[in-house]
C-alpha positions as CSV (number, residue, x, y, z in Angstrom):
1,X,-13.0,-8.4,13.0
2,X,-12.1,-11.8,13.3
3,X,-12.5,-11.9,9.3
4,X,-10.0,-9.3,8.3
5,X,-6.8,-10.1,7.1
6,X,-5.0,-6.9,9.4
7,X,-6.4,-7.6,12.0
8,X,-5.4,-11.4,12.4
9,X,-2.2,-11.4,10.2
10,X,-2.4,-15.2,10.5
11,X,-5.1,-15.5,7.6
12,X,-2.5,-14.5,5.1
13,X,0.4,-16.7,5.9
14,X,2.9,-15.4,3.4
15,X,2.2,-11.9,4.7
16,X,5.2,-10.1,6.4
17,X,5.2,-7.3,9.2
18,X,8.4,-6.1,8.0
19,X,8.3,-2.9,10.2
20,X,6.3,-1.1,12.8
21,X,5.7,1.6,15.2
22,X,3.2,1.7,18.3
23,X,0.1,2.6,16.1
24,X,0.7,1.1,12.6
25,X,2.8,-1.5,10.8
26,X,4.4,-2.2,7.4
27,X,3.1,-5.4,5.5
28,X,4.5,-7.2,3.1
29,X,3.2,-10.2,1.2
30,X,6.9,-12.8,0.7
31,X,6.7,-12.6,-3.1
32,X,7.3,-8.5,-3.0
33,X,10.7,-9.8,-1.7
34,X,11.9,-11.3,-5.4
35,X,14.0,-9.3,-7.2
36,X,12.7,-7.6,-11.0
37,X,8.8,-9.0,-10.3
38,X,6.2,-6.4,-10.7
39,X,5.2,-4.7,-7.6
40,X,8.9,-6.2,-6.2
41,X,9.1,-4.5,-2.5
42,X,5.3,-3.0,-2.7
43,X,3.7,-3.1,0.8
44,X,1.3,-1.5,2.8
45,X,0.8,0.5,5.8
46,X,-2.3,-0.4,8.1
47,X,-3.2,1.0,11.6
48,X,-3.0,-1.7,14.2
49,X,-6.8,-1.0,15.1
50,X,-9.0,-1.8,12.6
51,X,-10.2,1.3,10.8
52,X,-12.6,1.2,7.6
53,X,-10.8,4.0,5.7
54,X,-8.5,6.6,5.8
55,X,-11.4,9.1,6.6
56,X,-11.6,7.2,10.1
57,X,-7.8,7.5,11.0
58,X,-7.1,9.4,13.9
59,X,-4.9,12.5,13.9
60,X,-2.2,10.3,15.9
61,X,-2.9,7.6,13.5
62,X,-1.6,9.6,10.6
63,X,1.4,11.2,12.0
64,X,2.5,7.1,12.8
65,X,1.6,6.7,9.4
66,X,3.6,9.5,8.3
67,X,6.6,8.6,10.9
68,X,6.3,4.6,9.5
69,X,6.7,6.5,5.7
70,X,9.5,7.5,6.3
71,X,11.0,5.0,7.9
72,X,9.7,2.4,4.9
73,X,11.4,4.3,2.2
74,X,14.4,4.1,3.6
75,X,14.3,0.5,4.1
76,X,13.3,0.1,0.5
77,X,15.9,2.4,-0.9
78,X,18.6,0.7,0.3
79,X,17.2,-2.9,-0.2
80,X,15.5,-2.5,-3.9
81,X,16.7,0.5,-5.0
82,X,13.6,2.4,-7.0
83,X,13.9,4.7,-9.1
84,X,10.4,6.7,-7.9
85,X,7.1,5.6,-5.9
86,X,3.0,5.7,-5.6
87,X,1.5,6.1,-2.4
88,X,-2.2,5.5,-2.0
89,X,-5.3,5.0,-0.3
90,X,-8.0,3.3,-1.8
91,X,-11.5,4.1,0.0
92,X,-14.6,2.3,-1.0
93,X,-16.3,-0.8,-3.6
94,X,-16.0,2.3,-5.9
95,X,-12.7,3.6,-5.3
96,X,-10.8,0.0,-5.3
97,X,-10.9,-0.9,-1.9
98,X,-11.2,-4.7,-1.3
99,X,-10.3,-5.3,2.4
100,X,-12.5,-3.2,4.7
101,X,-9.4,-2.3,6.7
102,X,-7.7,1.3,5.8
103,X,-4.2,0.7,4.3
104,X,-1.7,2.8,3.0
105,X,-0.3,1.5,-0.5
106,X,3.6,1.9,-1.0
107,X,4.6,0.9,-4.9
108,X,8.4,1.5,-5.5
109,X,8.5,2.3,-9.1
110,X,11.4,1.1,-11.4
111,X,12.8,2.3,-14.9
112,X,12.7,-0.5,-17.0
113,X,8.9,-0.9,-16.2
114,X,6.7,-1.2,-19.1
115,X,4.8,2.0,-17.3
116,X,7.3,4.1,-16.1
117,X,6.7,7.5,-16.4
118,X,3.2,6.8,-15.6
119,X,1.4,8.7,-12.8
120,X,-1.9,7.2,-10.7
121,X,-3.7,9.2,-12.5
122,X,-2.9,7.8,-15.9
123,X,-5.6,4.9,-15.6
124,X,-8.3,7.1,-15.1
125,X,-8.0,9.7,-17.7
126,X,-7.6,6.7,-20.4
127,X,-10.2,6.5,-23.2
128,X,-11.6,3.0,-21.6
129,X,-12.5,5.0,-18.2
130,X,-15.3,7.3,-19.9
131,X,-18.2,8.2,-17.5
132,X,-21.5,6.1,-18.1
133,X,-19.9,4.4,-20.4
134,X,-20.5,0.7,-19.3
């Protein structure tokens, strides 16, 4: 996959491994570093081997996943103090998913946002998200 920006971390050059474990790692493109931004300290976590999805993830694959989780919040609790998070995958064109390489999105999620308070879910039930409707 010499095309894929996890794979060869050097195709993104302001993109961080800020932590990692023997299976997967914690990215983090340099602007998520500024304080107040949106998305401020929002990373990802990607298996080192290039997997499509999460539906391809091995079972040992998740528990580092898991293990890494853990290990991110605290680093960004004490570094950016949010107030709440989002975690998600996206899988698939359909679903959002724009590099072919399974990553793990961490958002820390801040009170003074103009969305706070508002869940993953709150984009898709919106009146602009109707079924056939395009």
């Amino acid at each position: 996959m010499s095309d894929c920006l996890f794979c060869n971390l050097k195709l993104e050059p302001t993109q961080k491994v800020i932590m990692s474990n023997e299976l997967c790692m914690f990215l983090q493109l340099e602007q998520a570093q500024v304080k107040g931004i949106q998305l401020e300290g929002a990373g990802i976590i990607v298996p080192k081997k290039h997997r499509e999805t999460a539906f391809d993830l091995t079972l040992e694959e998740w528990n580092a996943t898991y293990a890494l989780l853990q290990e991110v919040k605290k680093y960004l609790d004490e570094k950016h103090r949010p107030q709440g998070y989002n975690l998600g995958w996206n899988c698939g064109e359909v679903g959002g998913q724009h590099i072919f390489h399974a990553h793990f999105h961490v958002l820390p999620r801040y009170e003074d946002e103009l969305l706070a308070g508002k869940g993953i879910r709150s984009m898709f039930k919106g009146a602009n998200n109707q079924r056939g409707s395009f």
